[in-house]
C-alpha positions in Angstrom: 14.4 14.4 -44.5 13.9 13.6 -41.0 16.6 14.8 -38.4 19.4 11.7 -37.7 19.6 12.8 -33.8 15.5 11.7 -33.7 14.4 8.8 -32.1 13.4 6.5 -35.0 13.6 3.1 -33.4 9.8 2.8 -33.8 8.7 3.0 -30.1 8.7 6.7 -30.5 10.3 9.8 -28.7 11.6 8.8 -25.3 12.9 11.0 -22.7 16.1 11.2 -21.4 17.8 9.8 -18.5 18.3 12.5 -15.5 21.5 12.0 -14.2 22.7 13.8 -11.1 25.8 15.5 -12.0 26.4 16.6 -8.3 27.0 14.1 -5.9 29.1 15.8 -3.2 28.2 15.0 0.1 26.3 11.9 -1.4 27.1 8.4 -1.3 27.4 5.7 -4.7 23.8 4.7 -3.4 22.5 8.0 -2.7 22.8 9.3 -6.0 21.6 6.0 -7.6 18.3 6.2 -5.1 18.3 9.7 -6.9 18.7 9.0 -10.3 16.2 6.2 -10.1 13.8 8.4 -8.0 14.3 11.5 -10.8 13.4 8.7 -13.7 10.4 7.0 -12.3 7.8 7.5 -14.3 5.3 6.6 -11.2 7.0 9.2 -8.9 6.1 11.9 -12.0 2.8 10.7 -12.1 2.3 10.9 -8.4 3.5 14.4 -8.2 1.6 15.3 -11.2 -1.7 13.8 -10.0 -1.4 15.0 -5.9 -0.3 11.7 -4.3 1.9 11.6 -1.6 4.3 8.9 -3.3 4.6 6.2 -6.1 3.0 3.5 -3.4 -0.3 5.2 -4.0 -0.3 3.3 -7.6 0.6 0.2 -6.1 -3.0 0.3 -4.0 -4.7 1.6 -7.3 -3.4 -1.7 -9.6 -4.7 -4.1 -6.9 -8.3 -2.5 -6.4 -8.1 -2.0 -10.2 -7.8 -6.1 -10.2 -9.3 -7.1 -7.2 -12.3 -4.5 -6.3 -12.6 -4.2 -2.6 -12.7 -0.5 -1.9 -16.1 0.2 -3.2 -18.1 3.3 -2.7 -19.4 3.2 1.2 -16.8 1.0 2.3 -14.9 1.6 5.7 -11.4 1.3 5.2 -8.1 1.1 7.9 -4.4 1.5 6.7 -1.9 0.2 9.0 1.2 2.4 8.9 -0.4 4.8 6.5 2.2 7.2 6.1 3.4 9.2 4.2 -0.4 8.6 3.0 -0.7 7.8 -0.7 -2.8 4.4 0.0 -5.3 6.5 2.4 -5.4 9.3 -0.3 -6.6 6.6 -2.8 -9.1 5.3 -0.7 -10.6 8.0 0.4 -11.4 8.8 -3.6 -12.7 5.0 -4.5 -14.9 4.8 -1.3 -16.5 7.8 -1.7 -15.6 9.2 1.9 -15.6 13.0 0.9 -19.4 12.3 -0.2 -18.3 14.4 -3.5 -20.1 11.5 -5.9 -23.9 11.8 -5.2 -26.2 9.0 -5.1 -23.2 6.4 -3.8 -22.7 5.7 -0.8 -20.2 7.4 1.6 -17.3 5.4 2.6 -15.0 5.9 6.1 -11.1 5.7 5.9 -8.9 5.1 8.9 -5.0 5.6 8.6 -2.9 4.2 11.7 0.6 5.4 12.1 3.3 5.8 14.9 4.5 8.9 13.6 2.5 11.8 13.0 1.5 12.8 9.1 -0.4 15.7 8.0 -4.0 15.6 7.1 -5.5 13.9 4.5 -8.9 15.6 3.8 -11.4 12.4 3.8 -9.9 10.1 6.0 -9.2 10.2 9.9 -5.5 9.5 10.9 -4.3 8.8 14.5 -1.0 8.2 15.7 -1.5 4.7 17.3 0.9 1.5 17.4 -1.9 -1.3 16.2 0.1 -4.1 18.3 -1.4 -2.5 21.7 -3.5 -4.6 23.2 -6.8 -2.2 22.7 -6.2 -0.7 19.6 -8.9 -3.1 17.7 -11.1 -1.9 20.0 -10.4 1.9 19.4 -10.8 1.6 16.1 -13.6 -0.2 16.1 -15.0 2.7 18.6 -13.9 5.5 16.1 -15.6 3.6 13.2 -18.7 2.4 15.2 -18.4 -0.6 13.9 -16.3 -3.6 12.0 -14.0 -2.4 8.8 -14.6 -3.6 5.6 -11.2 -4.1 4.7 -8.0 -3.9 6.2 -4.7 -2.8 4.2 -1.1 -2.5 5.2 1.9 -1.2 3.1 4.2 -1.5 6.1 7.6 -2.5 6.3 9.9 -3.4 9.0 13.1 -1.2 9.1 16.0 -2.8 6.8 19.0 -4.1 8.7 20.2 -5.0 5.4 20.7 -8.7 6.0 17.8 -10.0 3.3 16.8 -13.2 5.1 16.3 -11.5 8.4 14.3 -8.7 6.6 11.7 -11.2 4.8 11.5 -12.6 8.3 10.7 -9.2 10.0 8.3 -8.1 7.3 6.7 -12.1 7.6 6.1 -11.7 11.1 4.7 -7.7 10.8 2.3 -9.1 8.2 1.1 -11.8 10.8 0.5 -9.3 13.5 -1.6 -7.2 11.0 -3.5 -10.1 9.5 -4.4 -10.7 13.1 -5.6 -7.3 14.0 -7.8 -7.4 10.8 -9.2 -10.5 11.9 -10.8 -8.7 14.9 -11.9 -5.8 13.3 -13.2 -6.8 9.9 -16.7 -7.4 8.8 -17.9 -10.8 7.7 -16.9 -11.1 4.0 -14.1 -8.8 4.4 -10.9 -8.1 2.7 -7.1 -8.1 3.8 -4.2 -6.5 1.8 -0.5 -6.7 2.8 2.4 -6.2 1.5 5.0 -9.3 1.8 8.9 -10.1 0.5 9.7 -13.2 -1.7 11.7 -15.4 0.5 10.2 -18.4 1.8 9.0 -17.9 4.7 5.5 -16.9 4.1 3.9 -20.7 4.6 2.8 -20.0 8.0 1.1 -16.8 7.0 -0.8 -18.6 4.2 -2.0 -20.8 6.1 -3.4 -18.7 8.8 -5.4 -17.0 5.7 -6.7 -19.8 3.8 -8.4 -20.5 6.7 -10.1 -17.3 7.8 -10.5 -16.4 3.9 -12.6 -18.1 1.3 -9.5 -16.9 -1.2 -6.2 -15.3 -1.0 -3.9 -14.5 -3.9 -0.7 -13.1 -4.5 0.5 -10.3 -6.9 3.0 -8.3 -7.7 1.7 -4.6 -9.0 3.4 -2.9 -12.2 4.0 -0.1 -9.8 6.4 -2.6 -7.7 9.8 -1.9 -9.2 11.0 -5.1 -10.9 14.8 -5.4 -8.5 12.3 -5.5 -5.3 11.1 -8.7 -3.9 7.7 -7.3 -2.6 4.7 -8.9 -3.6 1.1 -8.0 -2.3 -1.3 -10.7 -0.7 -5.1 -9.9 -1.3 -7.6 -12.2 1.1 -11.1 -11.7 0.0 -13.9 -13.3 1.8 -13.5 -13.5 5.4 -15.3 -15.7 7.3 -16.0 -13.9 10.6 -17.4 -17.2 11.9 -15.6 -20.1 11.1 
């Protein structure tokens, strides 16, 4: 006779919730950022397979979908820390050299702060809106990028309008960097918030790509606005 207290709803054993039974010293929101951050099943899988946080599957599901960092390709990720999406790239491009007979693929990570290394990829601690920076990195990679990818965000000032307009206008700057630093037929991935406001910024890429969609990655938690825009095909000369 099977045991009443089993799970027998037909979607098989599930685990339970962690809750946080101490919260002193924490706020209401602290220990729900906790709870939620204890029974994420990405933030398991992310400390069970060596990534450096849950956004590392977000990068996965769009190159899973989308394709662009192929063996050999030459990768920078603006505001690259903690390092998850650099982590990933440096795997599907090959840079390590570890899969033989493909071709060896360069990662760039750009950050203002400071991370530790990623073995793979080359990080500086550079602010991409100075006025030379697309030429540095163009020096350090000795050449044009074939894609350009940015999981940044601009700090929350927790007014929602003025935060979709802050990330809008981040995204802008980046989607102009990669236009001066990416190869003919490249690709542009950034991450966006529901909002609006993000006309302008399609419009800038329809014209410099020959297609630019929009998606929002299982790994994106379901109450956050993000989405992801993915421009494939730039036309260097237009």
């Amino acid at each position: 006779m099977a045991n009443k207290s089993q799970n027998t709803s037909g979607r098989g054993r599930r685990d339970l919730k962690v809750k946080v039974k101490k919260a002193k010293g924490k706020t209401v929101a602290q220990v729900r950022w906790l709870e939620r951050q204890l029974n994420d099943p990405y933030v398991k899988r992310a400390r069970a397979e060596g990534y450096r946080g849950r956004a590392a599957f977000k990068i996965i599901e769009l190159d899973d979908k989308y394709r662009f960092l192929l063996p050999g390709a030459r990768v920078v990720d603006l505001g690259c820390a903690p390092g998850g999406w650099c982590q990933v790239a440096v795997k599907r491009t090959n840079a390590l050299g570890e899969t033989q007979g493909k071709a060896v693929g360069r990662v760039i990570g750009l950050d203002l702060q400071q991370i530790e290394p990623i073995p793979g990829a080359d990080i500086y601690q550079l602010d991409f809106l100075e006025d030379d920076s697309y030429d540095r990195v163009k020096h350090w990679l000795n050449g044009t990028a074939d894609v350009v990818m940015s999981d940044m965000a601009a700090a929350s000032s927790g007014h929602k309008q003025t935060d979709h307009l802050r990330i809008i206008a981040l995204c802008e700057a980046a989607a102009y960097f990669a236009f001066d630093v990416l190869e003919d037929g490249g690709t542009f991935v950034a991450k966006v918030l529901a909002g609006g406001a993000e006309g302008d910024l399609q419009k800038i890429l329809k014209q410099c790509f020959r297609k630019v969609s929009h998606l929002k990655p299982p790994a994106s938690r379901t109450d956050s606005s993000e989405k992801f825009v993915v421009a494939t095909g730039y036309r260097a000369e237009r």
